[in-house]
C-alpha positions in Angstrom: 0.0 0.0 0.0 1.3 3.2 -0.8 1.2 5.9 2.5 1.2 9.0 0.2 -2.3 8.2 -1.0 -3.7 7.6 2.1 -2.5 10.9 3.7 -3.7 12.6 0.9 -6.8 11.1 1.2 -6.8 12.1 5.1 -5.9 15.9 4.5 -8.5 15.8 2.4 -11.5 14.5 4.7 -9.7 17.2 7.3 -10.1 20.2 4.5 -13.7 18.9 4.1 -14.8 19.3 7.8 -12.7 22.6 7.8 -14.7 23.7 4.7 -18.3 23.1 6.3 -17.3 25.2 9.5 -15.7 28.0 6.9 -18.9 27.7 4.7 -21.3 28.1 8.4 -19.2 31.4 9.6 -19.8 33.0 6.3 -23.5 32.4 6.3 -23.8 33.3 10.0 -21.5 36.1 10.0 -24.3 38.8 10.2 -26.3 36.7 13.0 -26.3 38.8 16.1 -24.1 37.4 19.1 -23.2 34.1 17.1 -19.7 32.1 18.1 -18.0 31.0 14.8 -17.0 27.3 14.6 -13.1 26.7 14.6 -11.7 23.3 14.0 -8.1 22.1 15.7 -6.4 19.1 14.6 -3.9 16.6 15.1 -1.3 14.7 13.8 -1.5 10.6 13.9 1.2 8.6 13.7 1.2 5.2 11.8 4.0 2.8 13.7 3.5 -0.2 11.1 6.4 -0.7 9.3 10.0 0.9 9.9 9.2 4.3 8.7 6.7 6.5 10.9 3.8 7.7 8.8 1.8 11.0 9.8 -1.9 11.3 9.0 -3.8 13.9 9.5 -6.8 13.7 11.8 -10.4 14.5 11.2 -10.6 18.1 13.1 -12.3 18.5 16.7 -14.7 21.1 16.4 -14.7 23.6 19.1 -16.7 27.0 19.4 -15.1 30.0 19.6 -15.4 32.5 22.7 -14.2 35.4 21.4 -16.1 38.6 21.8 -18.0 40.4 18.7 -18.4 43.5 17.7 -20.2 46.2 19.3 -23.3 48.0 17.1 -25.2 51.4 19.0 -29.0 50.6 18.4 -30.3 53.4 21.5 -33.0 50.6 21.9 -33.7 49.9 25.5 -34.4 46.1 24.9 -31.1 45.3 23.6 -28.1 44.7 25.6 -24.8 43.5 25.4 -22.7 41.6 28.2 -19.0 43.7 28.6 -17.2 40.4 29.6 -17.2 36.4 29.4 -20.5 35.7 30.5 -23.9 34.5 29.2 -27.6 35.3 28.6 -29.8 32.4 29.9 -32.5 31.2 27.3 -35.3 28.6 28.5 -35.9 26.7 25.0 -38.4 23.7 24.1 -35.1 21.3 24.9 -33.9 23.4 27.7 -31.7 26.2 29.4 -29.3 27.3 26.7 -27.3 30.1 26.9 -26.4 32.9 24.4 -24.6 36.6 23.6 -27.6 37.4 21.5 -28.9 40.3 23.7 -32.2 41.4 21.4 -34.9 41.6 23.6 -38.7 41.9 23.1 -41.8 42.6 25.6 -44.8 40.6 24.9 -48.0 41.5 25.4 -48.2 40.6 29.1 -44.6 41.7 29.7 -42.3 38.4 29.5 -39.1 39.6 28.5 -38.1 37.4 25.6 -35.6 36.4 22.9 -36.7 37.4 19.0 -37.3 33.6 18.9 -39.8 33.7 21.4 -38.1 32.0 24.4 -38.2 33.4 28.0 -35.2 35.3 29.4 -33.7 34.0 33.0 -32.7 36.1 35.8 -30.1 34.9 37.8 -32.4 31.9 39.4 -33.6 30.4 36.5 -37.1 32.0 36.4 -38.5 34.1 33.6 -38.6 38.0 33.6 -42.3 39.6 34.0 -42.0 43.5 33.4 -45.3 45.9 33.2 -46.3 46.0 29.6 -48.0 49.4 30.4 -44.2 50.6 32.6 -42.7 52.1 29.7 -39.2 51.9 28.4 -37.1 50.0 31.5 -33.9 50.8 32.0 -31.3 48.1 32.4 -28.3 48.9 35.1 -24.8 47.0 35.0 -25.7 43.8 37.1 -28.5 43.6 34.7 -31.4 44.9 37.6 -34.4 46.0 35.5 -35.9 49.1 36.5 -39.5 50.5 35.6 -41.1 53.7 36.8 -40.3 53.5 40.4 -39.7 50.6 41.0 -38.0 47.3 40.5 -38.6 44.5 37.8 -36.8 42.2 38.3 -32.8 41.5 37.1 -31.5 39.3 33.4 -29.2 37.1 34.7 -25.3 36.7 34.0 -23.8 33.5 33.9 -20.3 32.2 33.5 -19.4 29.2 31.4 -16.1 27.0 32.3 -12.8 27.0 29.8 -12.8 24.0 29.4 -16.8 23.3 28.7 -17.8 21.6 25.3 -20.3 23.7 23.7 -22.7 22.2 21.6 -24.7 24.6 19.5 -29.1 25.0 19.4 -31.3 27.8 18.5 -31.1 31.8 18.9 -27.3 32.0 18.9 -27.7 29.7 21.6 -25.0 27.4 23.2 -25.7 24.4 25.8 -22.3 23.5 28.0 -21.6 20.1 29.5 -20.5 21.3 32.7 -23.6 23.8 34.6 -23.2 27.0 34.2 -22.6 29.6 37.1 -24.5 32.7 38.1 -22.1 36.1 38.1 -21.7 37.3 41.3 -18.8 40.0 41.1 -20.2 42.5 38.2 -16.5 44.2 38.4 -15.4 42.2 34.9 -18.8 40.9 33.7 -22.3 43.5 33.3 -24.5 44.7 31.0 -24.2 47.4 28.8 -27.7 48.9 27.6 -28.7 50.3 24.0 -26.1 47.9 21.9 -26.4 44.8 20.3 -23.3 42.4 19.7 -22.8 41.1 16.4 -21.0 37.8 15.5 -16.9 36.9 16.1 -16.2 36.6 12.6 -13.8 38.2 10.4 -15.3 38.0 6.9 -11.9 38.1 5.4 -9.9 35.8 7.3 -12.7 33.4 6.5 -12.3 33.9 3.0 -9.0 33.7 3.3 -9.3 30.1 4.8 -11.3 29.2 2.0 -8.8 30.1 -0.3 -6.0 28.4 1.1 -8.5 25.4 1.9 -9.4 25.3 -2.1 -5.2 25.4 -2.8 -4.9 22.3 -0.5 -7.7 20.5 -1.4 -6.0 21.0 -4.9 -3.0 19.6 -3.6 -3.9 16.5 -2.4 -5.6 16.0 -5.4 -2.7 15.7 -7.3 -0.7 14.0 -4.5 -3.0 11.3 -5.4 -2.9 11.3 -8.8 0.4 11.4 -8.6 0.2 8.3 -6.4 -2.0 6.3 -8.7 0.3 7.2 -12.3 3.2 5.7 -10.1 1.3 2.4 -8.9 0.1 2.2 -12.8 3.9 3.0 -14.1 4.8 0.1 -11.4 2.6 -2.5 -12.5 3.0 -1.9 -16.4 6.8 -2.2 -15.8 6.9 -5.7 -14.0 4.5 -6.8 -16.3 7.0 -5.9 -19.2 9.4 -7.5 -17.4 7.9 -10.4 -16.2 
């Protein structure tokens, strides 16, 4: 068996998954608060035979955490977290969490996502405001305040390092690991009248696809180069033979 065809034919399964995650970014990249997916990967080492052989793995998808940028909206609904933590979203499956900080009142004042799912406060329980209150005002630690009074606070919550994230609806996110209510606003709050917008750089991800396209290409002739040399091979010891 020859090993150059078969670690072509493993960069190329890796530059496929890489492709997908490229191809996702780009069509998500004007989705408010969404984490672009990032793929690391490894090397594998073949010990059969006397000479090591290097493969390249699959990928591991992983989500990225990096922060998005900032857009001025003067809309009292939407808010934006100024640190690492996250919204929490009650969806059909579950708790999810999210950066996606556009907000809606409905008509008997549950404050929700623009998908229609109840926002937490730091408890678990869904926010009630007074439809008929007017505009609330939102303070740092994310305490909701409407005409005199209090309505209640969106809750901040911090997600471990080294949590796998798996993705679901609304620019949402659910961990492995449960998540942890903020309780020192000093490097995590809320920021009122901005909206964040996704972590991805449109040109570095079109740059990936370009130099995905130039390896993909190179592969491909790493294994036709493989197969003229197996058929050059054969036709030779025939001759001889």
């Amino acid at each position: 068996m020859q090993s150059a065809l078969y670690v072509a034919l493993s960069a190329q399964v890796a530059l496929s998954n890489r492709l997908e995650t490229v191809s996702r970014n780009i069509s998500n990249m004007n989705t408010s608060g969404y984490r672009a997916d990032e793929i690391k990967f490894s090397e594998l080492v073949s010990k059969a035979g006397q000479d090591k052989v290097a493969y390249a793995s699959t990928g591991e998808m992983f989500i990225s955490r990096q922060f998005g940028g900032l857009t001025k909206t003067d809309n009292p609904l939407d808010v934006v977290i100024e640190g690492e933590a996250w919204f929490a979203i009650r969806t059909p499956e579950g708790v999810a969490y999210t950066r996606d900080g556009r907000m809606e009142m409905d008509a008997n004042g549950a404050l929700k996502t623009v998908n229609g799912y109840d926002v937490l406060d730091a408890g678990g329980l869904p926010i009630l405001l007074d439809p008929e209150g007017g505009a609330p005002h939102i303070d740092q630690t994310g305490e909701i305040l409407q005409g005199d009074g209090g309505a209640g606070a969106i809750g901040l919550f911090l997600i471990d390092d080294d949590a796998q994230l798996t993705r679901t609806d609304n620019s949402g996110v659910v961990p492995d690991k449960p998540a942890r209510p903020v309780q020192d606003f000093t490097t995590n709050g809320i920021r009122q009248g901005y909206v964040e917008g996704a972590n991805i750089n449109p040109i570095r991800e079109m740059t990936k696809l370009i130099m995905i396209t130039r390896a993909f290409e190179s592969a491909t002739s790493m294994i036709d180069a493989s197969n003229q040399t197996q058929e050059t091979a054969i036709r030779e010891l025939g001759e001889t033979s």
